[in-house]
C-alpha positions in Angstrom: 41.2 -56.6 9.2 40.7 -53.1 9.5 37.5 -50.9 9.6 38.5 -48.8 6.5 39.8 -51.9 4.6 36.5 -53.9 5.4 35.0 -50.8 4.6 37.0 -50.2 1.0 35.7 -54.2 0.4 32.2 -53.7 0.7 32.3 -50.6 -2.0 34.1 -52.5 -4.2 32.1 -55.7 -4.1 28.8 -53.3 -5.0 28.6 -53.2 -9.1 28.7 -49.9 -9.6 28.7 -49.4 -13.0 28.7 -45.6 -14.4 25.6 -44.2 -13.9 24.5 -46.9 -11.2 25.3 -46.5 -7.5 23.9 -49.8 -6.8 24.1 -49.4 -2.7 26.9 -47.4 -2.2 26.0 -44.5 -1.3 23.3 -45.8 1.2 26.9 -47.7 2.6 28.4 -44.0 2.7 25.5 -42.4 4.3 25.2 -44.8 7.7 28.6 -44.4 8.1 28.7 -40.4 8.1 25.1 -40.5 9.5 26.7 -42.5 12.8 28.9 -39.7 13.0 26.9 -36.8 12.8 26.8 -35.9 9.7 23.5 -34.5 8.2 22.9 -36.0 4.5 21.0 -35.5 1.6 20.4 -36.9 -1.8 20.4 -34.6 -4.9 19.4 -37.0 -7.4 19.4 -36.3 -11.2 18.6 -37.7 -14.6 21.9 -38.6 -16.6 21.2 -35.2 -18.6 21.2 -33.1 -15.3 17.7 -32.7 -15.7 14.9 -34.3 -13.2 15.2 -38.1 -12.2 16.8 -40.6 -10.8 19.5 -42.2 -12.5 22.2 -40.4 -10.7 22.6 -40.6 -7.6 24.2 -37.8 -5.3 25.3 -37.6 -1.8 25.8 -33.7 0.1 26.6 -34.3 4.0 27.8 -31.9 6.3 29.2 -31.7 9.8 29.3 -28.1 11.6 28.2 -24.9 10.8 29.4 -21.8 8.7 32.9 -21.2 7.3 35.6 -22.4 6.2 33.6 -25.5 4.3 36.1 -27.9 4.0 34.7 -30.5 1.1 35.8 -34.0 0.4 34.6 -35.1 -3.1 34.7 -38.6 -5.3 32.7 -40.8 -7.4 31.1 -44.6 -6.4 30.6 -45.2 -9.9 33.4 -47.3 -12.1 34.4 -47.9 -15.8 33.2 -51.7 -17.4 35.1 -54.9 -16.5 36.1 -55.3 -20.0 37.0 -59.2 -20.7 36.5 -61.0 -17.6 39.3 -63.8 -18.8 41.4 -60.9 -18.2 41.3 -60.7 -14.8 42.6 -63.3 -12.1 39.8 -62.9 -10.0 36.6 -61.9 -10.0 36.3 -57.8 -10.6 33.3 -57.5 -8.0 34.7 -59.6 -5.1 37.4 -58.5 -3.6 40.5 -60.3 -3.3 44.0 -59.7 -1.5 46.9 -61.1 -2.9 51.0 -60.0 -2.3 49.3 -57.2 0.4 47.3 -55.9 -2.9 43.7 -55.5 -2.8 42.2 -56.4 -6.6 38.7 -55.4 -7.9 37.1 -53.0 -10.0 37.4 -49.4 -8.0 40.5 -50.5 -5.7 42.5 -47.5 -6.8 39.8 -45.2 -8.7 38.3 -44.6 -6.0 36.4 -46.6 -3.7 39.2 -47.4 -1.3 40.0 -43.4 -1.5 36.4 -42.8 -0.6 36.5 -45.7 2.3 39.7 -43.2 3.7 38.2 -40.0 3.4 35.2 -41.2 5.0 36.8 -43.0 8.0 39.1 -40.7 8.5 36.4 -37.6 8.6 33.8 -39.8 10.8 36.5 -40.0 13.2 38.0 -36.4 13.2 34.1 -35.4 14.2 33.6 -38.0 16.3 36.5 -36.8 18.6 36.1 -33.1 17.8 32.3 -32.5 17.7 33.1 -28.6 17.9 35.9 -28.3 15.3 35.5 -24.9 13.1 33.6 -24.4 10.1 32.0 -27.7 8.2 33.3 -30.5 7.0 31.2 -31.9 4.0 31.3 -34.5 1.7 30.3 -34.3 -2.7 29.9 -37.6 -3.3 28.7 -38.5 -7.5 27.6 -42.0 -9.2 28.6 -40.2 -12.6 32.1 -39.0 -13.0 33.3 -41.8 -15.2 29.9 -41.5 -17.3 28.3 -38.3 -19.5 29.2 -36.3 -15.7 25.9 -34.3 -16.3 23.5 -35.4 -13.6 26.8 -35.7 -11.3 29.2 -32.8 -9.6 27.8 -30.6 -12.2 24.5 -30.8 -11.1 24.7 -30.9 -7.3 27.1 -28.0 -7.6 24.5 -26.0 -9.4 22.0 -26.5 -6.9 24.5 -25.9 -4.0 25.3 -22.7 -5.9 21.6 -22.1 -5.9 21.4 -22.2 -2.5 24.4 -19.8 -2.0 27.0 -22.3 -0.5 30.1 -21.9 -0.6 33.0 -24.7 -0.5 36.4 -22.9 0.6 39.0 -26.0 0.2 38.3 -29.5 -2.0 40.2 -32.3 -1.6 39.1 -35.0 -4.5 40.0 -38.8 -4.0 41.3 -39.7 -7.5 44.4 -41.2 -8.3 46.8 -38.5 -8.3 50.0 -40.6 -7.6 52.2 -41.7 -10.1 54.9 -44.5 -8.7 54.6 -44.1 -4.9 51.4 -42.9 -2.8 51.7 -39.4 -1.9 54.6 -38.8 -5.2 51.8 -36.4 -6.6 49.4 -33.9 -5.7 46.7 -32.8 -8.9 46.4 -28.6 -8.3 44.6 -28.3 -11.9 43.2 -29.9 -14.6 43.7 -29.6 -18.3 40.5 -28.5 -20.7 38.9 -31.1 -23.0 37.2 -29.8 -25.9 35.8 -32.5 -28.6 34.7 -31.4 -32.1 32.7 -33.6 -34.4 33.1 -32.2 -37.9 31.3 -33.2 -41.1 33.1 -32.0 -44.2 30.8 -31.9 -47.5 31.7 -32.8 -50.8 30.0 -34.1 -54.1 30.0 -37.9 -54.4 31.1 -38.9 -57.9 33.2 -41.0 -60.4 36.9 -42.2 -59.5 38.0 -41.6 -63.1 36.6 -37.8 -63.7 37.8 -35.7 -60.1 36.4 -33.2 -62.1 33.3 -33.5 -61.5 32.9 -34.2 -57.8 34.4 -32.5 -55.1 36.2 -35.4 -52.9 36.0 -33.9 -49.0 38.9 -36.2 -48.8 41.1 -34.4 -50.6 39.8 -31.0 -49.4 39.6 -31.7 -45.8 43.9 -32.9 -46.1 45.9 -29.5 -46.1 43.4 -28.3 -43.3 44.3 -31.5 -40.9 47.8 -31.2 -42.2 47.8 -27.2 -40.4 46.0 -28.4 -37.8 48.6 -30.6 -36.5 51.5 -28.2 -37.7 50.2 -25.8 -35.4 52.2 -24.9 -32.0 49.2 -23.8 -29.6 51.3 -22.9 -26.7 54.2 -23.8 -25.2 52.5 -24.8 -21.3 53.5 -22.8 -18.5 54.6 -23.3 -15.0 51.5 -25.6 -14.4 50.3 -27.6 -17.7 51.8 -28.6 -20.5 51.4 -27.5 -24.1 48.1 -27.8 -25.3 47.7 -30.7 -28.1 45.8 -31.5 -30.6 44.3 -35.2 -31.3 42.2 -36.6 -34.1 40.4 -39.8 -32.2 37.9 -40.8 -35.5 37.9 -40.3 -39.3 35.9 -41.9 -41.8 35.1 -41.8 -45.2 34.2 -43.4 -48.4 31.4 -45.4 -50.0 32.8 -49.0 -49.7 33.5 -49.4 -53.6 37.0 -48.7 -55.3 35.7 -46.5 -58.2 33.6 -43.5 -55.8 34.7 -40.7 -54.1 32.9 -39.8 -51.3 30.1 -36.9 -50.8 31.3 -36.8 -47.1 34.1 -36.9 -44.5 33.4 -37.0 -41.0 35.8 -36.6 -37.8 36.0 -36.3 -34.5 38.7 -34.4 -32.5 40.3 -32.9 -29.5 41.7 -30.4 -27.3 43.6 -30.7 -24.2 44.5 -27.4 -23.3 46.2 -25.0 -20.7 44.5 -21.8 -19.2 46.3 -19.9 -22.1 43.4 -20.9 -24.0 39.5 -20.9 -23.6 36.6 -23.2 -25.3 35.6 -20.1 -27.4 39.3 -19.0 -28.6 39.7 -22.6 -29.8 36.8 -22.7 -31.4 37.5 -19.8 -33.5 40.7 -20.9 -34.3 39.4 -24.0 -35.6 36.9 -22.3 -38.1 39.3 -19.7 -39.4 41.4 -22.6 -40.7 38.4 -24.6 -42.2 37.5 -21.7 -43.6 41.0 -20.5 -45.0 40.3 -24.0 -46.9 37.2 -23.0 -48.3 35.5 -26.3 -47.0 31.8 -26.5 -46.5 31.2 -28.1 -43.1 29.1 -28.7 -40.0 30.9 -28.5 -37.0 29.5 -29.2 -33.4 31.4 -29.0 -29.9 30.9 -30.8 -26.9 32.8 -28.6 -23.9 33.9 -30.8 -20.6 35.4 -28.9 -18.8 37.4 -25.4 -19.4 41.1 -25.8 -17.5 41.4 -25.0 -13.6 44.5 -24.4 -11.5 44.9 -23.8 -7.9 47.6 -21.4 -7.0 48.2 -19.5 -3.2 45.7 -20.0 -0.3 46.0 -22.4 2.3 45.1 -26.0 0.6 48.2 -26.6 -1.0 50.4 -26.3 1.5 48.5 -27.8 3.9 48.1 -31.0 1.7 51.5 -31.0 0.7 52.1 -30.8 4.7 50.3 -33.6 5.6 51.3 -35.8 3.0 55.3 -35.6 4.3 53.9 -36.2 7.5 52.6 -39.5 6.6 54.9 -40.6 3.7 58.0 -38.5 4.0 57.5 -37.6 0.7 57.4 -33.8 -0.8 54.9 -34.5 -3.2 55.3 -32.8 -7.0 52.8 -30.6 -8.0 50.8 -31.4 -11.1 48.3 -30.6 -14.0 48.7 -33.6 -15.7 46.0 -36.7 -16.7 42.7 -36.4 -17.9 40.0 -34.2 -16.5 37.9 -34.9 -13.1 35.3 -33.4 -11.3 37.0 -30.5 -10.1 36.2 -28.6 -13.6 33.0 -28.0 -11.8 34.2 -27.3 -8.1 36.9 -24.9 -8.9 35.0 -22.1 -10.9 32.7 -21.3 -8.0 35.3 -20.3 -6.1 37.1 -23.2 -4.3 40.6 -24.2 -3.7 40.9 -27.7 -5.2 43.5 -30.5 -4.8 43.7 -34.3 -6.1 44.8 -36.6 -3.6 44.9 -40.5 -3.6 47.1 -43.5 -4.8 49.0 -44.4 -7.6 46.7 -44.6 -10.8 48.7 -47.1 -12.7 46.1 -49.9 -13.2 42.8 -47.8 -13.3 40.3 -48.7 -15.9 42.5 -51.9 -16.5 42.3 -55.4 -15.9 43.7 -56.0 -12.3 43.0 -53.0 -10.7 44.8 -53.1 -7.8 45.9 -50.7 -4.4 49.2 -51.6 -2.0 47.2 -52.4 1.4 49.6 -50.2 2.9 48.2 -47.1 0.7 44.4 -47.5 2.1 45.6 -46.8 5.7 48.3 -44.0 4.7 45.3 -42.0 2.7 43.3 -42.3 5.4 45.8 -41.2 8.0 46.6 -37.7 5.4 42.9 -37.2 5.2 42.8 -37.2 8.9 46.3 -34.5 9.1 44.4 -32.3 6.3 41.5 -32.4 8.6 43.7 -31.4 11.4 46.0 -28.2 10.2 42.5 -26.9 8.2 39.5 -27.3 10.8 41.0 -27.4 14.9 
């Protein structure tokens, strides 16, 4: 067995549950720290705030510019059912050259890569150019507060700079190296509270049914083309995840409506332009309300400079493939790498059991990500 899959094993057989690191990055930190690498821990409370229940990892190897920065998360999603799986989640397992366990593909055998391949890029050139570094999170699949967003404040604090970002995550969709992320989608969640006047079934009269009220409103909502996408994204959507109403008897209509929504959106829109456009219809309805936003993370897109082609170089070298460039999925930690400045990619394997049962990665796939890291490292820093 090889180094980087032992190495992948050990992360995944730590029970890393979202916001708890539970040894991984103390795993992480030898191994860079046997290279070179100087580390530190910028721990935070899960707000971002002071304490200790994140757990952040910033290590560097070299001096001054470019910064080339690997990034990715040791925490993972819950097991869900355990009778689900055909082997334990948290002890690694190979079967039909798959390795199964929670974190195979999202990310901890992406992490083992970048890492191996990194400790021994320095390890045979101690005098490359610039610095390699490594933004490593225990919250990305969590609130993501006291994570990236955190440690990037405070590196912005400091005034450094990360040139080029290559993030771990599942970008592939059928075949390891099929797709490379250059951008993210926004995600924009409202939770509204329409108000009404609770009264009798029989006289409508009378009350004011937020049911009724808030309909037309939803109805335009979801009429409404936002966009049409561009080169990069798609068009932006709009999704109602929760509605709930009523009083639980057959003859009341309700005081209150509440609802919870979201935006996926392109860089033709920002947080604030949605916002506003979602208050000039509740308010073309004449509905009272209470409306408050929770903001993830505003879109980002890489375009020019000399990541992309580099990644999209190194991964033909290793996989023949010319890999499609995309937008698509949900949103990562790159929201809060890319507006200070930095050229970010996605790179890793295909993403078509994370946060299910069975997680799984093609053995194959551990050893080819590792071998791109080390080309990216390559064409960027000799």
């Amino acid at each position: 067995m090889n180094s980087t899959l032992q190495f992948a094993i050990d992360l995944i057989e730590l029970k890393s549950i979202t916001p708890d690191d539970a040894g991984c990055m103390d795993l992480i930190t030898t191994r860079l720290k046997e290279a070179g690498f100087t580390t530190e821990r910028l721990n935070f409370g899960e707000e971002g705030g002071p304490g200790d229940d994140v757990s952040n990892l910033w290590a560097t190897h070299g001096t001054g510019g470019p910064v080339l920065c690997f990034a990715g998360h040791t925490d993972v999603v819950p097991t869900g059912p355990l009778e689900e799986w055909q082997s334990d989640p948290f002890k690694a397992e190979i079967r039909d050259d798959k390795l199964f366990g929670r974190g195979a593909a999202d990310m901890k055998c992406s992490l083992a890569a970048m890492v191996d391949a990194a400790a021994s890029f320095t390890n045979n050139h101690p005098d490359h150019k610039g610095t390699i570094a490594f933004l490593i999170t225990s919250d990305e699949e969590g609130r993501a507060q006291g994570g990236t967003k955190s440690t990037i404040r405070t590196l912005n604090e400091r005034g450094i700079h990360i040139d080029w970002c290559v993030i771990g995550e599942p970008s592939s969709s059928n075949k390891l190296g099929d797709t490379v992320k250059v951008g993210r989608r926004g995600s924009l969640s409202g939770m509204l509270t329409v108000h009404g006047v609770q009264g009798h079934v029989a006289y409508p009269q009378l009350a004011d049914n937020p049911i009724e009220r808030f309909a037309p409103a939803l109805a335009e909502l979801y009429a409404m083309t936002l966009d049409k996408g561009n080169d990069y994204f798609p068009p932006s959507s709009f999704q109602v995840v929760q509605l709930q109403s009523g009083t639980g008897f057959p003859n009341v209509t309700p005081g209150e409506l509440f609802t919870r929504f979201n935006f996926r959106y392109s860089t033709v829109w920002n947080h604030e332009q949605l916002k506003e456009h979602v208050s000039t219809i509740l308010n073309k309805h004449k509905l009272e309300f209470t409306l408050d936003w929770h903001l993830s993370g505003e879109p980002f897109l890489t375009e020019g400079g000399e990541l992309i082609p580099a990644m999209q170089q190194a991964v033909k070298t290793v996989t023949g493939l010319d890999p499609e460039l995309s937008t698509s999925g949900g949103t990562s930690d790159g929201r809060f790498i890319s507006p200070a400045g930095a050229q970010v990619v996605e790179f890793g394997t295909v993403n078509a059991t994370i946060h299910k049962s069975n997680e799984e990665i093609l053995i194959d796939d551990i050893e080819s990500m590792r071998a791109t890291h080390a080309e990216i490292l390559r064409l960027l820093m000799l």
